[in-house]
FITORDO-583513 format. One line per 4 residues: number of its first residue (from 1); for each residue x, y, z of C-alpha. Coordinates in steps of 0.5 Angstrom, whole numbers, plus 500, padded with zeros to 3 digits. Example, Ala and Ser with C-alpha at 12.3 -4.5 7.8 and 13.67 -1.06 7.14 Angstrom:
<sites>
1> 525/491/516 | 527/498/514
</sites>
This chain:
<sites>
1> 354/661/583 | 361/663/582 | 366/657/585 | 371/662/586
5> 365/667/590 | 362/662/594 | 366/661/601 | 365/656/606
9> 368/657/613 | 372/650/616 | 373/648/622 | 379/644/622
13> 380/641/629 | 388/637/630 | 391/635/636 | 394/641/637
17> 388/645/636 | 382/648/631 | 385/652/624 | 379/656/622
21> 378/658/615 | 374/661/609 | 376/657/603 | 373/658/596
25> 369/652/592 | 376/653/587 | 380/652/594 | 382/659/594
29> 384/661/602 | 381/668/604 | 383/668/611 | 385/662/617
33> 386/663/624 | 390/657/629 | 389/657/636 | 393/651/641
37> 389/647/645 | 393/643/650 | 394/635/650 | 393/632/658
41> 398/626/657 | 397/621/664 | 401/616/667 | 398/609/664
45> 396/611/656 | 392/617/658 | 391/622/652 | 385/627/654
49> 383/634/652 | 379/640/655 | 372/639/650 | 370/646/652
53> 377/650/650 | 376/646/644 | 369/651/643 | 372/656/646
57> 378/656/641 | 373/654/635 | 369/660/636 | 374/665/637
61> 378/663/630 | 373/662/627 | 371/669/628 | 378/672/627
65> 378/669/620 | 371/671/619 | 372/679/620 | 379/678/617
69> 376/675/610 | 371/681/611 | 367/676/606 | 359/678/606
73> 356/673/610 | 351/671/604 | 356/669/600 | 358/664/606
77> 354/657/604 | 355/652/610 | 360/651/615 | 363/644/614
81> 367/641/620 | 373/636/620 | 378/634/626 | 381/628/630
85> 379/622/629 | 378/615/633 | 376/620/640 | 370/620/645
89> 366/625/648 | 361/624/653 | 355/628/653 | 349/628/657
93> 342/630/654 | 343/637/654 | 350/636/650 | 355/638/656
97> 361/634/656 | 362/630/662 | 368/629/662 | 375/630/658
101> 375/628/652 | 379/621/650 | 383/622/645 | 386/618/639
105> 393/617/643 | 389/614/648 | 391/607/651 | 389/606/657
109> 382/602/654 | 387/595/651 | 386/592/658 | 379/593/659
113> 378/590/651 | 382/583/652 | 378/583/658 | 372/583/654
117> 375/579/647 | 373/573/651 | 372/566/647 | 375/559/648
121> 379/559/640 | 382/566/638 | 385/568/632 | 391/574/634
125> 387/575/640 | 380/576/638 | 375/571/639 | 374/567/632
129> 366/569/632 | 366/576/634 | 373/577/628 | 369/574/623
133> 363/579/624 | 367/583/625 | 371/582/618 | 365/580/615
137> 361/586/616 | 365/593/618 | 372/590/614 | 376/591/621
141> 377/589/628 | 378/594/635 | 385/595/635 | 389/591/641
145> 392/598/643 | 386/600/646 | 386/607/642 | 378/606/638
149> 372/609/641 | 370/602/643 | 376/601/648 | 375/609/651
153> 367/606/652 | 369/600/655 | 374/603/660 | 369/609/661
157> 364/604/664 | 368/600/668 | 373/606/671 | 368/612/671
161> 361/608/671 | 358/614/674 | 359/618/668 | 357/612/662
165> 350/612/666 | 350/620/665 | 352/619/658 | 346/620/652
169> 351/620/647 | 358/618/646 | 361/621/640 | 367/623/636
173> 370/630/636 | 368/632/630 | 361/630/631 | 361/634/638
177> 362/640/635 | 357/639/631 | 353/638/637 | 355/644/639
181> 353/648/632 | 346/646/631 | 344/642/638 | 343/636/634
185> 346/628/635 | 349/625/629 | 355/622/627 | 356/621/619
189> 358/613/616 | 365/614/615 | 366/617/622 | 362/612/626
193> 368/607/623 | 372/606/629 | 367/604/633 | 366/598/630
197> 359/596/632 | 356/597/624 | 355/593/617 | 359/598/612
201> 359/592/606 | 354/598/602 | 358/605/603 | 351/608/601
205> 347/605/606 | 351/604/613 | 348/603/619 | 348/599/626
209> 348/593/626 | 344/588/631 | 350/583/632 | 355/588/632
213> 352/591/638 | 351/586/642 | 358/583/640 | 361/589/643
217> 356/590/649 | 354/598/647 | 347/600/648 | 344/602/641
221> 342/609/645 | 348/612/647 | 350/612/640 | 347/617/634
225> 344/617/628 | 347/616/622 | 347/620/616 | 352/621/610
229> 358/626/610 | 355/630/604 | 348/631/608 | 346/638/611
233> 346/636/618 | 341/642/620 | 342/649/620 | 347/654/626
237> 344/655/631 | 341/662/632 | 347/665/638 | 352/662/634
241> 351/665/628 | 350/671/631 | 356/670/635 | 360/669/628
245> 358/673/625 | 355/668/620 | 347/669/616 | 342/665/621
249> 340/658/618 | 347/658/615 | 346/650/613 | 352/645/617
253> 354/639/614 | 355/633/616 | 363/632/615 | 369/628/616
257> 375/626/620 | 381/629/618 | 384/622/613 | 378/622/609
261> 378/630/609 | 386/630/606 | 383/625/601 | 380/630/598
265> 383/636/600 | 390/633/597 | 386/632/590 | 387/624/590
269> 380/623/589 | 380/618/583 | 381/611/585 | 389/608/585
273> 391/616/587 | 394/617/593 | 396/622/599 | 401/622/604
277> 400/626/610 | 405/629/615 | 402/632/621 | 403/631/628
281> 402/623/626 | 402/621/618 | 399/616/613 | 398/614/606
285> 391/613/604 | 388/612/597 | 382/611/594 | 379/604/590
289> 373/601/588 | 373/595/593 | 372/593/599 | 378/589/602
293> 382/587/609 | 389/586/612 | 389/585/619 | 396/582/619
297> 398/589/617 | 392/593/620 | 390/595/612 | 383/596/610
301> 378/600/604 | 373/603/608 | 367/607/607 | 368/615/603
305> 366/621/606 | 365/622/597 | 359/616/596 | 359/611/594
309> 367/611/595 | 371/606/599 | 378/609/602 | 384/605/604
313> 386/607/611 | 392/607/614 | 396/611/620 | 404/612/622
317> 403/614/630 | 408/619/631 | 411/623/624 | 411/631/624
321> 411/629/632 | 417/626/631 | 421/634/630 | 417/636/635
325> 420/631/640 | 428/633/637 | 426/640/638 | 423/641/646
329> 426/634/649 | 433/635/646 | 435/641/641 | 432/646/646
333> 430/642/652 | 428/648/657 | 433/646/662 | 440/651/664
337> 442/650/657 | 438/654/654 | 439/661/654 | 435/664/648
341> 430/667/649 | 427/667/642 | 427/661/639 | 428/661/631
345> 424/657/626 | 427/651/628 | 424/647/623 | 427/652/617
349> 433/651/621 | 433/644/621 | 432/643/614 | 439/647/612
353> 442/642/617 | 438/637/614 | 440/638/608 | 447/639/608
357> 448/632/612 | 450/626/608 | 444/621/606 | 444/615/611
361> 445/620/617 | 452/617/617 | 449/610/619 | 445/613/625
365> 438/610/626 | 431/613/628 | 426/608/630 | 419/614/630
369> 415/609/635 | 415/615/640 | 407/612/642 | 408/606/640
373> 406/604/632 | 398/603/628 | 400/601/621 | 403/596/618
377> 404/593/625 | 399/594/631 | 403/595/637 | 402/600/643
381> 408/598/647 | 414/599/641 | 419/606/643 | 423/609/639
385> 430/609/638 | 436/612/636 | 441/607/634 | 449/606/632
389> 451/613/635 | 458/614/636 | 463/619/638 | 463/622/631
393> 456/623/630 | 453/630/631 | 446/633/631 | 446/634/624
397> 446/626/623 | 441/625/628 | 436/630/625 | 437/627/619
401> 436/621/622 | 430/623/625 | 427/626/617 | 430/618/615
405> 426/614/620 | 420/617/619 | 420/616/611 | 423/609/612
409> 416/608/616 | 412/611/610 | 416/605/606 | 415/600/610
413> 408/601/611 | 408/603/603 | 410/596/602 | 403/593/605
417> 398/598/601 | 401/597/594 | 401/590/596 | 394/590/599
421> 392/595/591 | 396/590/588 | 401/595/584 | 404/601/585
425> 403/608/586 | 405/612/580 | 406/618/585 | 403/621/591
429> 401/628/592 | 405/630/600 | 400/634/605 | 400/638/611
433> 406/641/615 | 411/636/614 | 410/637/605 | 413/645/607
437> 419/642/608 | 423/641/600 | 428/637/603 | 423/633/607
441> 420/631/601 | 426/629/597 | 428/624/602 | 422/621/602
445> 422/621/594 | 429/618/596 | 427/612/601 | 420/610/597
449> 423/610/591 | 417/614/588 | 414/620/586 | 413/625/590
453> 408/631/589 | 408/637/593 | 401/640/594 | 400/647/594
457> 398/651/601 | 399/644/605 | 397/646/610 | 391/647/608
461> 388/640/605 | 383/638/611 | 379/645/610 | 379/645/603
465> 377/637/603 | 371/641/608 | 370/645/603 | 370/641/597
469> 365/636/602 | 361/642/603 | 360/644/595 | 359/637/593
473> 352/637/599 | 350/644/596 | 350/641/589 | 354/647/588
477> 361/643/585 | 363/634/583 | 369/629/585 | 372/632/577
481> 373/640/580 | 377/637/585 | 382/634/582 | 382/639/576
485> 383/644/581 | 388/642/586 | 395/646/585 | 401/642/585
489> 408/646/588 | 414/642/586 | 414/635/583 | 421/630/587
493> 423/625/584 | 427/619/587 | 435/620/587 | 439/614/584
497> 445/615/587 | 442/614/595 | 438/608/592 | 443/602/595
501> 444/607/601 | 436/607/604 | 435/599/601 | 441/597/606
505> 438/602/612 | 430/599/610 | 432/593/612 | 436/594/618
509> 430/598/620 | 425/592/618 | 431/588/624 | 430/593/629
513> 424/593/629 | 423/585/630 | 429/586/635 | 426/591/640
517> 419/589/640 | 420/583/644 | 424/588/649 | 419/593/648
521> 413/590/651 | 417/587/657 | 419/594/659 | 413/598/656
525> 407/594/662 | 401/598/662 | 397/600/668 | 390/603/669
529> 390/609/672 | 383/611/676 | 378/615/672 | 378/622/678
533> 384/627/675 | 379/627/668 | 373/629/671 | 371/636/669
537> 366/641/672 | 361/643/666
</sites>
């Protein structure tokens, strides 16, 4: 079979909705469609969704992308579903969803997670037992900041008890979607990671782990069965199908999360390769054949959606979130200041401005911690700020600030990786939205002081990683088509001239941090809001 006419319909599930596309084994994209889906942010940490708008938005783009690609249905092989991560939906016995689903942003959970993390001697927090379990035996820890499945479940059960006892099954959004394709509850081994109740030491062979379930106090039944995410899940649903447009018995695979599917979707497939992401949130993450842990720093190898594999994971909080933030809170705030009625393509504009304004920002600071920091530290209490503004500076210099800030987070967490893979990354291959940006990509060349590799068609790394994940479960296609077949846009390499500039401006930025973190957690107490606004009719 051709690569280039077998097509795989992926489903991309982000934050800020579901991006369906045909995409080629070869990585060609025949036709995509997007539609937004809201995110519910409640006083106290709360970050939810609708699930049911993610379904009705799913089936709709996915059909628009269908009928646009005008591909015949026997040359679609699978369909292959990628989304968000860390997130929980509760579902009963018929897969209806009992309540908002909590998503990755989602911190109301930490409170409820010191109160369980019980233990006369801790270590940074945890109980020294249960941590070295937990290291031993899945490679990392539940985050403080209350924002795994773990914490969502803890908070689900003590502030929306009615709920956790009507839950069959707590899974991850990718997992739900897959639900509601084939009617079965499955999760795959490296989606089940952050909930932190499994032995991963074998990446072939993942599977729950006694100790771990009753460290954690989840019951083994609300949790599902595991396969690998090259595994064909089952075939589509006959309604579904028909409803797409799809050949019945279509088969479905088990897929991935949105990191370990830009892993393959960027062509950094080989070990010491890596790949930055910028979306609405942003990491650097590599693959190596070890399996390792870094709690200081919130770094460690885990399993691969390719297998036998391990991955190292790391995330940036807040990065292309960051522009959308100086968009609508601060250049076009809708208040009487704004009289357009149209607003342009602010992010083209903001690159010409970005790009006319001297490295450094003139000495004006962005801290990008808008919802608080997962790596090199783990703090949900840290704010952004804009710092050392005078009256000389204008919007040009804190937009450049903004650019700035992200990519001296991407240095400061670069710095731990390579550190943690002990040597350099000769390059990185630059996804997602953030990587349309040419002087974007030059900055963060600039600030990293490494080379960096703009993938063709970004935005499009988590389909294809679907895609390729697909091929691989067909037997239709191997790791070395991936790398082989990933086009690279621009190469940027590191200005000389802006060295002395961005290594004075990183260790400020490393000061500002050690500064406000104190403040920061005073200032940012969290509150435990109650369980009823989330509640929803099925």
């Amino acid at each position: 079979m051709n690569s280039n006419d077998t097509y795989v319909l992926a489903i991309d599930l982000g934050t800020s909705g579901p991006k369906s596309a045909l995409v080629s084994l070869s990585g060609e994209v025949a036709a995509t469609a997007f539609e937004e889906t809201p995110v519910i942010l409640i006083p106290g940490g709360g970050a939810e969704q609708d699930p049911g708008c993610w379904w009705k938005t799913i089936t709709s783009t996915a059909k628009k992308a269908i009928d646009t690609a005008k591909i015949p249905a026997d040359r679609i092989a699978a369909v292959s579903v990628t989304s968000q991560w860390s997130g929980t939906v509760a579902v009963d016995r018929s897969g209806n969803h009992l309540m908002n689903a909590i998503i990755w942003m989602d911190s109301r959970g930490a409170d409820v997670l010191k109160e369980e993390m019980r233990g006369l001697f801790k270590f940074e927090g945890y109980p020294i037992g249960s941590l070295i379990s937990w290291l031993k035996l899945t490679g990392g820890a539940p985050a403080k900041s209350g924002k795994d499945p773990m914490a969502h479940i803890y908070w689900i059960r003590k502030y929306c008890s009615d709920v956790y006892r009507n839950t069959y099954k707590f899974l991850e959004p990718k997992d739900y979607i897959n639900l509601r394709l084939t009617g079965k509850f499955a999760s795959t081994f490296d989606t089940i990671l952050m909930h932190w109740v499994c032995d991963n030491r074998d990446p072939n062979n993942v599977r729950y782990s006694d100790k771990l379930l009753k460290i954690a106090g989840i019951e083994r039944d609300k949790l599902p069965d595991l396969i690998r995410a090259v595994d064909i899940l089952g075939p589509l649903k006959n309604d579904v199908a028909e409803q797409l447009g799809l050949k019945q018995g279509t088969p479905v695979i088990g897929g991935t999360p949105d990191v370990p599917s830009a892993a393959v979707g960027s062509g950094a497939v080989k070990d010491y390769e890596g790949h930055l992401y910028i979306g609405t949130s942003s990491w650097i993450c590599t693959h190596v054949p070890f399996k390792k842990t870094d709690m200081f720093h919130a770094i460690g190898s885990f399993p691969s959606p390719i297998p036998g594999r391990y991955l190292v994971l790391t995330e940036q909080e807040c990065a292309g979130k960051c522009l959308m933030w100086l968009r609508d809170n601060l250049l076009y705030h809708k208040d009487e200041l704004l009289h357009e009625e149209n607003l342009p393509d602010i992010y083209k504009i903001l690159d010409k401005i970005v790009a006319r304004t001297p490295a450094g920002a003139n000495n004006v600071m962005f801290t990008p911690w808008l919802y608080g920091e997962r790596t090199p530290v783990e703090d949900h209490h840290i704010r952004s700020s804009l710092f050392n503004l005078s009256l000389e500076n204008t919007r040009e210099d804190i937009a450049r600030a903004v650019f700035e800030g992200v990519a001296m987070n991407q240095r400061w967490l670069l710095m731990y990786e390579e550190k943690f893979m002990k040597r350099p990354f000769a390059h990185l291959n630059f996804i997602g939205g953030g990587a349309n940006s040419d002087i974007w990509s030059q900055i963060i060349a600039d600030v990293t002081n490494r080379k960096i590799r703009q993938v063709a068609d970004p935005l499009y790394a988590n389909a294809r990683g679907a895609t390729f994940l697909a091929g691989i479960a067909l037997g239709l296609m191997s790791t070395d088509d991936i790398s082989q077949g990933t086009k690279i846009k621009a190469e940027y390499t590191p200005n000389p001239a802006h060295r002395k500039i961005y290594d004075e401006l990183f260790a400020e930025y490393l000061n500002l941090y050690t500064i406000h973190k104190k403040v920061c957690a005073r200032v940012n107490t969290r509150t435990v809001d109650s369980c009823a606004p989330t509640l929803q009719a099925n």
